[in-house]
C-alpha positions, 0 to 999 in steps of 0.5 A, spaced: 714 213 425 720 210 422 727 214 425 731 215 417 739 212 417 740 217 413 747 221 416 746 228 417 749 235 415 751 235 422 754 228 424 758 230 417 760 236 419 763 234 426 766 227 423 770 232 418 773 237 424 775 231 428 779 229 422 782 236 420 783 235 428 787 228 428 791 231 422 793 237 426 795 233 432 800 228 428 802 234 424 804 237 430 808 232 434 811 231 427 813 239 427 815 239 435 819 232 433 823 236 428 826 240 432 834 241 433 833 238 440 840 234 441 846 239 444 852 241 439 856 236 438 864 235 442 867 227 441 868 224 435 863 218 435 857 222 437 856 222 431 853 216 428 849 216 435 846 222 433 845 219 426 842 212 429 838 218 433 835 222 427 833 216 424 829 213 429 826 220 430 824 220 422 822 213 422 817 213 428 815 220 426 813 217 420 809 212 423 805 217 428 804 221 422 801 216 417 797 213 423 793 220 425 792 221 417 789 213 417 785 215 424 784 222 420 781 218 414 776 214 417 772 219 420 772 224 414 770 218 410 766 214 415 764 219 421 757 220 418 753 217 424 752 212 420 751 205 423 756 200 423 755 192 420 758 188 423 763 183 420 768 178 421 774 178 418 777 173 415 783 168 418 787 170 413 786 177 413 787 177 420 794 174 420 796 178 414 794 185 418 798 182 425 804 180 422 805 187 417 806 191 424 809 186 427 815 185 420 815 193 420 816 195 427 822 190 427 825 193 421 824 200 423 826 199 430 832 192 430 835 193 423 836 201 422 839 200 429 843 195 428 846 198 422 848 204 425 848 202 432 853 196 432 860 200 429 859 205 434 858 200 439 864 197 437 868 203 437 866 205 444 867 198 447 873 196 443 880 197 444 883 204 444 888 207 439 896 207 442 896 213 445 890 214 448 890 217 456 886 213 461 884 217 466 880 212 472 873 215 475 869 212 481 863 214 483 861 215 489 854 218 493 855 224 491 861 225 487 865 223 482 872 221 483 878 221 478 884 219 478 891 219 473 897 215 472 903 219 475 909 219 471 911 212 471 904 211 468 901 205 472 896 207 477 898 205 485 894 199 488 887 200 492 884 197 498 876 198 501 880 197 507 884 203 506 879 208 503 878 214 509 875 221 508 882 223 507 884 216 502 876 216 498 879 211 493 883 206 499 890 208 495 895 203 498 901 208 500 906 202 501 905 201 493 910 206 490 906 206 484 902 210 488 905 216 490 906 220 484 898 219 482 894 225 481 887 225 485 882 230 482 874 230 485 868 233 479 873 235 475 876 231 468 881 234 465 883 231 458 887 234 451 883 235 445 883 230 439 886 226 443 883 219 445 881 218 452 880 211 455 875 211 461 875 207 467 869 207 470 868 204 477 863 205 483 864 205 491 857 203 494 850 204 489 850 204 481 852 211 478 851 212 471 857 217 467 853 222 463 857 226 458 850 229 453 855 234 449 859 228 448 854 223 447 857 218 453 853 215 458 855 209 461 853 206 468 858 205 474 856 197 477 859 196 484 865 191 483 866 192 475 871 196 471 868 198 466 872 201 460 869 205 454 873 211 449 872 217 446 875 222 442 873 230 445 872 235 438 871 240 442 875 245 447 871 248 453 868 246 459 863 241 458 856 238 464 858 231 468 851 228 471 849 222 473 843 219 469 841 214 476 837 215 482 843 213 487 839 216 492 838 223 495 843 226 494 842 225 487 841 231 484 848 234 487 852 229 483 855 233 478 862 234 475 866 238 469 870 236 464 875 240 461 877 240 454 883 244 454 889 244 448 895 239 448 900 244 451 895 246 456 893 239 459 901 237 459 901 244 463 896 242 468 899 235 468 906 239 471 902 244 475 900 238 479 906 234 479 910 239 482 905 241 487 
């Protein structure tokens, strides 16, 4: 008794609704992908990060979208319980199928960030415009502390064998400059429009300086001063995180930022002064 080859109604049947299925879920991801899922926007190079952001999403959705409608294809084409021949490709296809992902994926992945990732890099990283307020922010297991120049706009001198629970930046009181600097903890206090220079430090662990809503995040090494600028677009009050395991008490390592008008920032500024 001979067993026929011939595919069956059912075989068809269930090869075409795993396709319809495959096609539903790439369709889905790409729906769910689609979504506003960025925070509203408050600095002024934000911007061109989101516009990197949004260009990988829709490329690499691209990419998932036509994979499950290839995936997709195959099983309502060939999902049939037909027997499949074996065959060997040849070298050449083999190499041309190998080096199409590989040139694709570079493309999409290098060049797109690369050309849009690279000024914003610059901006960030590069000298900031005159004028700029500095504002110095040193983590710490598990908070953020953050110091202002006083009138004299120098920052007093630091020493680790100074810091003490009552000195948590080690400020060298013998230094004159250090008299009139401002010392804040969790709380950053900056003018709108206004270029805001970040110097950014840590005592013990690695920390990572996280702003979402301003599209900043940078991590805090031991033993480096590591500087980068923004320019707030928005007033208001704005989440601080760290974005780095730096130990148990992670979780607690949260500030604010305050965006305030010019004239209510110099206002802070004297408040502080005179106390």
């Amino acid at each position: 008794m001979q067993t026929s080859n011939a595919p069956t109604k059912q075989s068809q049947r269930e090869g075409r609704v795993l396709a319809v299925v495959v096609w539903l879920i790439g369709m889905a991801i790409v729906g769910i992908g689609s979504r506003r899922w960025l925070p509203p926007l408050a600095s002024e190079h934000g911007a061109g990060i989101d516009s990197m952001l949004n260009y990988l999403m829709i490329t690499v959705g691209a990419l998932v979208l036509s994979g499950h409608l290839v995936v997709g294809w195959f099983l309502w084409r060939f999902g049939r319980g037909q027997p499949v021949s074996f065959r060997l490709a040849s070298w050449r296809i083999e190499r041309r199928w190998s080096l199409v992902p590989v040139v694709l994926l570079a493309v999409v992945a290098e060049g797109g960030v690369l050309a849009l990732g690279l000024p914003v890099w610059a901006k960030i990283y590069g000298e900031p415009p005159a004028g700029s307020l500095t504002v110095e922010v040193t983590g710490e297991q598990f908070a953020w502390n953050v110091r202002y120049a006083g009138a004299d706009g120098k920052f007093g001198r630091t020493l680790p064998k100074r810091i003490t629970l009552d000195n948590p930046l080690g400020l060298d009181s013998s230094d004159p400059a250090s008299a009139d600097d401002i010392i804040a903890l969790n709380e950053i206090r900056v003018p709108v429009n206004r270029p805001v220079r970040i110097r950014l430090r840590s005592k013990d662990v690695l920390h990572s300086f996280y702003l979402p809503y301003l599209r900043v995040k940078q991590d805090a090494v031991p033993g480096m001063n590591i500087e980068l600028w923004f320019v707030p677009t928005r007033t208001g009050t704005f989440e601080l995180a760290c974005a780095e395991l730096c130990g148990l008490g992670h979780y607690e390592m949260r500030g604010l930022l305050f965006v305030l008008l010019e004239e209510q920032f110099q206002h802070w500024l004297k408040e502080q002064k005179n106390g």
